[in-house]
C-alpha positions in Angstrom: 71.0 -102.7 -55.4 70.2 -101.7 -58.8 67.6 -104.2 -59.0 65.9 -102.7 -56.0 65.8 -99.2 -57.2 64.4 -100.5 -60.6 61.0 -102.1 -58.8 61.0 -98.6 -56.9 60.8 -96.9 -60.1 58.2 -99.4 -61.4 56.1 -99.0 -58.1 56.3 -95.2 -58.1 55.1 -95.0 -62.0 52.4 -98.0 -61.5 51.6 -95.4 -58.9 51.6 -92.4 -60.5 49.5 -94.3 -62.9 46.4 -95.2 -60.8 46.3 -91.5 -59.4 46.2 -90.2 -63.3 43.4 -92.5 -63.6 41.6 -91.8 -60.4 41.5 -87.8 -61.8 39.8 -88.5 -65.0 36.2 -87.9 -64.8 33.6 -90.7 -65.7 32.0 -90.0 -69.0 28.7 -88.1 -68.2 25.6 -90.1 -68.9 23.4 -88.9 -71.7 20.4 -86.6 -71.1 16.9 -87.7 -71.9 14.0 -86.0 -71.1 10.4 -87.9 -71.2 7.4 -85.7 -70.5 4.4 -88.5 -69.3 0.7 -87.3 -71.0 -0.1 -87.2 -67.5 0.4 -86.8 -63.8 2.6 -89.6 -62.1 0.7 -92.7 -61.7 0.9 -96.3 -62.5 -0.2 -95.8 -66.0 3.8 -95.0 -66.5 4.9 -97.3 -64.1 7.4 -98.7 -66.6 9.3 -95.8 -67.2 9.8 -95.3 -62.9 10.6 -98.6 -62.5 13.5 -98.4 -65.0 14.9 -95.7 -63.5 14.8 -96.3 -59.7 16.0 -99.9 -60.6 18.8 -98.3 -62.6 18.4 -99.7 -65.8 18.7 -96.2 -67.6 22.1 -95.6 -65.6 23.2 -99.2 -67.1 22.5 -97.9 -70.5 24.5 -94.9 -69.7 21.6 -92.7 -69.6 20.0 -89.7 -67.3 16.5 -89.7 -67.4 14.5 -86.8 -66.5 10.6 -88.1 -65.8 8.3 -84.7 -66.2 4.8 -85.9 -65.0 2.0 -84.2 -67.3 -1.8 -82.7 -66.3 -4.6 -81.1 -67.3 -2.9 -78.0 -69.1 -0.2 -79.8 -70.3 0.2 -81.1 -74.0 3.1 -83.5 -74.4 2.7 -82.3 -78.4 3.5 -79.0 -77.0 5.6 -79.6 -75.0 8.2 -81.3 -77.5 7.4 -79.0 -80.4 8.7 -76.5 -78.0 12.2 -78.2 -76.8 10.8 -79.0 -73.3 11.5 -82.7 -73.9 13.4 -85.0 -76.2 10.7 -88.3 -76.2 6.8 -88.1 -74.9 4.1 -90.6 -74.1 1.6 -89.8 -76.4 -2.2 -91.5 -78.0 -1.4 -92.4 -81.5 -4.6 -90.3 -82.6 -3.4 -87.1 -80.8 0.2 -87.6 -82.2 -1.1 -87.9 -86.2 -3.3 -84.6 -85.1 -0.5 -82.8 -84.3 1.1 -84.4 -87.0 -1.1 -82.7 -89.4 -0.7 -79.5 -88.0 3.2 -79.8 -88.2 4.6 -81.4 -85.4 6.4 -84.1 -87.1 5.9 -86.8 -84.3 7.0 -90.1 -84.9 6.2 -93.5 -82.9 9.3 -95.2 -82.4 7.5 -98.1 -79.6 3.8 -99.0 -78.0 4.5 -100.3 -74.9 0.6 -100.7 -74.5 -0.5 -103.3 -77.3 -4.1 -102.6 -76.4 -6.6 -100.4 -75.4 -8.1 -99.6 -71.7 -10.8 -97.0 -72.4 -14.2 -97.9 -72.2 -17.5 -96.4 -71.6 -19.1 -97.0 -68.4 -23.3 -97.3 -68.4 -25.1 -98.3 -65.4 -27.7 -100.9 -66.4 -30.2 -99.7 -64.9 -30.0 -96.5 -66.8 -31.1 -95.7 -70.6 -28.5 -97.1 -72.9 -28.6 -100.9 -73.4 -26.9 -100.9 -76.7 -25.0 -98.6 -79.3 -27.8 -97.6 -80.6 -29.7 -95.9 -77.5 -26.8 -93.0 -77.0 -29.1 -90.8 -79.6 -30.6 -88.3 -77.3 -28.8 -89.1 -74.2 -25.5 -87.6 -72.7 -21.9 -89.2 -72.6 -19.4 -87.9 -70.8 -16.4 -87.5 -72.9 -12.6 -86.3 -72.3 -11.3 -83.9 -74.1 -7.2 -82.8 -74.9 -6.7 -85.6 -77.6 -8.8 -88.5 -75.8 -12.4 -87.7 -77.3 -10.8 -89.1 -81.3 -12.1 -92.2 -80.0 -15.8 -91.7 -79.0 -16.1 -89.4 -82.0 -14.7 -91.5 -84.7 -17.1 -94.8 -83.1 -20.1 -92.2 -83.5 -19.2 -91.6 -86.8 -19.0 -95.0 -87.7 -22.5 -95.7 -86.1 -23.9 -92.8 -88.1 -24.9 -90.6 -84.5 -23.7 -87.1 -84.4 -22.6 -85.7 -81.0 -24.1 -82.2 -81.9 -27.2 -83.3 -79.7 -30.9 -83.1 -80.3 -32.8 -86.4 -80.8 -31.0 -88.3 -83.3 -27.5 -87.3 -81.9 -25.7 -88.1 -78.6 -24.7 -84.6 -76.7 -21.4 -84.9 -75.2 -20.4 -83.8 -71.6 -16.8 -82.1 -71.3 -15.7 -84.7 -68.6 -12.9 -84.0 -66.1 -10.8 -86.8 -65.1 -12.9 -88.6 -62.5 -16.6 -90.5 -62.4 -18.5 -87.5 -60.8 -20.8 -86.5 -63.6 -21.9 -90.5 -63.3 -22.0 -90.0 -59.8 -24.2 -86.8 -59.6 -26.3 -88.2 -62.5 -25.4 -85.5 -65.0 -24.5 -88.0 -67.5 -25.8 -91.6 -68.6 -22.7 -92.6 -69.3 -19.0 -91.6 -69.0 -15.5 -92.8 -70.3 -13.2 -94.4 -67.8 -9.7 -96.3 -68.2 -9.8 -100.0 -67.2 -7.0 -99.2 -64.7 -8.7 -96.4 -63.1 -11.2 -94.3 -63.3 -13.2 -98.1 -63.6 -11.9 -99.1 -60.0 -13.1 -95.3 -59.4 -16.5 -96.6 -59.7 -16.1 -99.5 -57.9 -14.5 -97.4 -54.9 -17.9 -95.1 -55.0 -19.8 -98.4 -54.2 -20.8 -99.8 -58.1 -20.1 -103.3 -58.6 -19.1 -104.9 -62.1 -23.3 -106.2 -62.6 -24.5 -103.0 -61.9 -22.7 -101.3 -64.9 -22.8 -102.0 -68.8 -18.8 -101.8 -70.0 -18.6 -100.3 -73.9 -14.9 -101.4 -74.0 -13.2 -99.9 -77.3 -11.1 -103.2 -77.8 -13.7 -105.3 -77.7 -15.8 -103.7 -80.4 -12.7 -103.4 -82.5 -13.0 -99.6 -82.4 -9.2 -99.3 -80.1 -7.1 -96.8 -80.8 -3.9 -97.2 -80.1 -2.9 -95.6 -76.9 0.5 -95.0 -74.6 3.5 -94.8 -77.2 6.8 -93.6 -77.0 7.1 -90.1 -79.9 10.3 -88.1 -81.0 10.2 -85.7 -83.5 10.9 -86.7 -87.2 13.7 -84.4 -87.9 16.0 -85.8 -84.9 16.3 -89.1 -86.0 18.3 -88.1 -88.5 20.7 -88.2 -86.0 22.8 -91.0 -85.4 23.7 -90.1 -82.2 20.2 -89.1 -81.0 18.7 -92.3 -82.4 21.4 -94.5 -80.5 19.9 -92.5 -77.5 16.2 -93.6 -78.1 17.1 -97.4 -78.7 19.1 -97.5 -75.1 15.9 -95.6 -73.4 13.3 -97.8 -75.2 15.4 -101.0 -74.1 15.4 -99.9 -70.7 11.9 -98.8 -71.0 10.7 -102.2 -71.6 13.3 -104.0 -69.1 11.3 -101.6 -66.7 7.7 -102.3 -68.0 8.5 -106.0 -68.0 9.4 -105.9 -64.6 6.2 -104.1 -63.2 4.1 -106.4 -64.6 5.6 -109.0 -63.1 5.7 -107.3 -59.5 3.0 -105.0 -60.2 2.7 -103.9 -56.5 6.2 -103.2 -56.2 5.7 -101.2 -59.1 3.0 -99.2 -57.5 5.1 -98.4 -54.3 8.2 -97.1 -56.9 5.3 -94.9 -58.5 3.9 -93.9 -55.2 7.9 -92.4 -54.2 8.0 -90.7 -57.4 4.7 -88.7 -56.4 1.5 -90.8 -57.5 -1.2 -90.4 -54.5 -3.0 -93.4 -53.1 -0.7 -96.3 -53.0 -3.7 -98.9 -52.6 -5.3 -97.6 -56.2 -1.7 -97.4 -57.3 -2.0 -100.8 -56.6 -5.2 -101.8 -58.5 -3.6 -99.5 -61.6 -0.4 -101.5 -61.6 -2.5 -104.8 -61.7 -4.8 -103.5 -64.7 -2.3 -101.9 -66.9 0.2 -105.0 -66.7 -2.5 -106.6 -68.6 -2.3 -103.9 -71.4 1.5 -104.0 -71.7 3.2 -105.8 -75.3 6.3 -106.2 -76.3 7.0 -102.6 -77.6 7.2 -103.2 -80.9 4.1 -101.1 -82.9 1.6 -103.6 -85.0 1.0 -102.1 -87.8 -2.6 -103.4 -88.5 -3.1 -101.4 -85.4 -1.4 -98.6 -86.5 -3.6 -99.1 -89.9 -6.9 -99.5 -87.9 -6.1 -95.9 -86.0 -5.1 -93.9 -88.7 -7.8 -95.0 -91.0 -10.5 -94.1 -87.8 -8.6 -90.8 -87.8 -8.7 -90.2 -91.2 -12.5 -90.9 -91.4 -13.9 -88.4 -88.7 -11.2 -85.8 -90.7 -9.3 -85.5 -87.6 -6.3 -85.3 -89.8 -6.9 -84.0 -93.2 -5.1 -86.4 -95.2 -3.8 -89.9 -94.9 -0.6 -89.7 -93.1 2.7 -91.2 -94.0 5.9 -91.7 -91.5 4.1 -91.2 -88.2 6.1 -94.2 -87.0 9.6 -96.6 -87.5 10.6 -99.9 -86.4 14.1 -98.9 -86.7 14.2 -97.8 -83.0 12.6 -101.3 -81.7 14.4 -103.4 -83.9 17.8 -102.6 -82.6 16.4 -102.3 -78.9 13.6 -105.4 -78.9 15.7 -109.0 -79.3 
């Protein structure tokens, strides 16, 4: 008898056990906030694929996607608390670097450059040379450090008049080539070039300036904190679990690229067909994460020659993050 009221008593405490267990809470993932440098497409299809495939909640993370657009400055955004990482243009990040927004690069997901300069050949400009006196459409919030610092390097100003090139404030899409208010406009290999093909163009009727090609690329889509939280243990275990996932996400869409565009498409990007076509071109832009620094050498050099920044800078960017994330 004893012996049957002693497994009772075991029963009733193993019990009692599991039911304590059941009512304590599961640790609450951490927060993370990424505000994209623009509107939800699959230029970012990295970061949506890592979090609808769950690979943030394996890291024990909860990632909050904020899609960007035309008024929206991701330097702004995380000077002002509104977001703990951002995808940011390394030439746009040292600007704001200089002006005291202590951004750091801590990965480059995209290890080369999609902007080019579309021409149709039919038109005036056959090489470098013939943009004095013609009109290039340029864009503006951080993306014209490019076009100005390749000017610069061919010795045309883009002040206008004869000698110079006068620059077109161009909104994000191919009109101004369209309605023939421009000779020639800046485009992104994964989109606003299959823009152009959409309107009817085909590859042999345009002449392609492609930045990478001529050796004038600036780095583009990296991953930014600001300086003074990485001082932070805590916060920089944070960015090497999110960069991890990052990549496990942006390694998967490029190898299903169109599933990658349907994820995109459910997290709010319009037209799942050019979704598609994006996907396709950007996979081909993706590296490993980790930031080469003869890149990173080539951009801040351009940078610091057309005086975008006023001086050289100096810990705009860390390995520390990749190193412990990137195997």
């Amino acid at each position: 008898m004893k012996k049957r009221v002693g497994m009772k008593r075991l029963s009733t405490a193993l019990l009692s056990g599991a039911l304590a267990l059941a009512v304590v809470p599961a640790m609450a993932a951490d927060k993370v906030t990424l505000q994209l440098k623009w509107v939800a497409q699959a230029q970012f299809a990295g970061y949506f694929v890592a979090k609808d495939k769950g690979y943030y909640k394996d890291e024990g993370l909860d990632v909050d996607i904020k899609p960007g657009g035309p008024d929206i400055a991701p330097e702004q955004v995380i000077a002002g608390g509104g977001a703990d990482v951002i995808v940011d243009w390394m030439a746009a990040a040292l600007a704001a670097r200089d002006k005291g927004v202590e951004l750091v690069n801590i990965a480059q997901p995209f290890d080369k450059a999609g902007l080019e300069i579309a021409c149709p050949k039919n038109g005036p400009i056959k090489k470098p040379e013939d943009f004095k006196g013609h009109t290039v459409g340029v864009w503006f919030f951080g993306n014209e450090y490019p076009f100005f610092a390749w000017m610069n390097k061919l010795g045309i100003p883009t002040d206008g008049g004869p000698n110079g090139v006068k620059v077109l404030k161009q909104s994000f899409d191919v009109q101004p080539l369209i309605q023939h208010q421009a000779d020639c406009i800046h485009v992104m290999t994964y989109n606003e070039y299959g823009q152009l093909l959409d309107a009817g163009y085909k590859p042999d009727d345009l002449l392609v300036f492609n930045y990478s090609k001529l050796g004038q690329n600036m780095l583009e889509d990296g991953l930014y904190v600001q300086q003074d939280k990485l001082k932070d243990p805590a916060f920089q275990d944070k960015m090497v679990r999110f960069v991890r996932a990052s990549m496990k996400g942006w390694h998967y869409a490029v190898e299903h690229p169109d599933e990658a565009a349907e994820i995109t498409t459910d997290a709010g990007a319009q037209d799942e067909n050019h979704q598609k076509y994006m996907a396709g071109e950007v996979a081909k832009l993706i590296g490993s994460g980790k930031l080469d620094e003869a890149a990173y050498d080539r951009t801040a050099k351009m940078v610091v020659d057309q005086k975008i920044v006023s001086k050289a800078p100096e810990g705009a960017w860390t390995h520390e993050i990749t190193d412990k994330a990137i195997k």
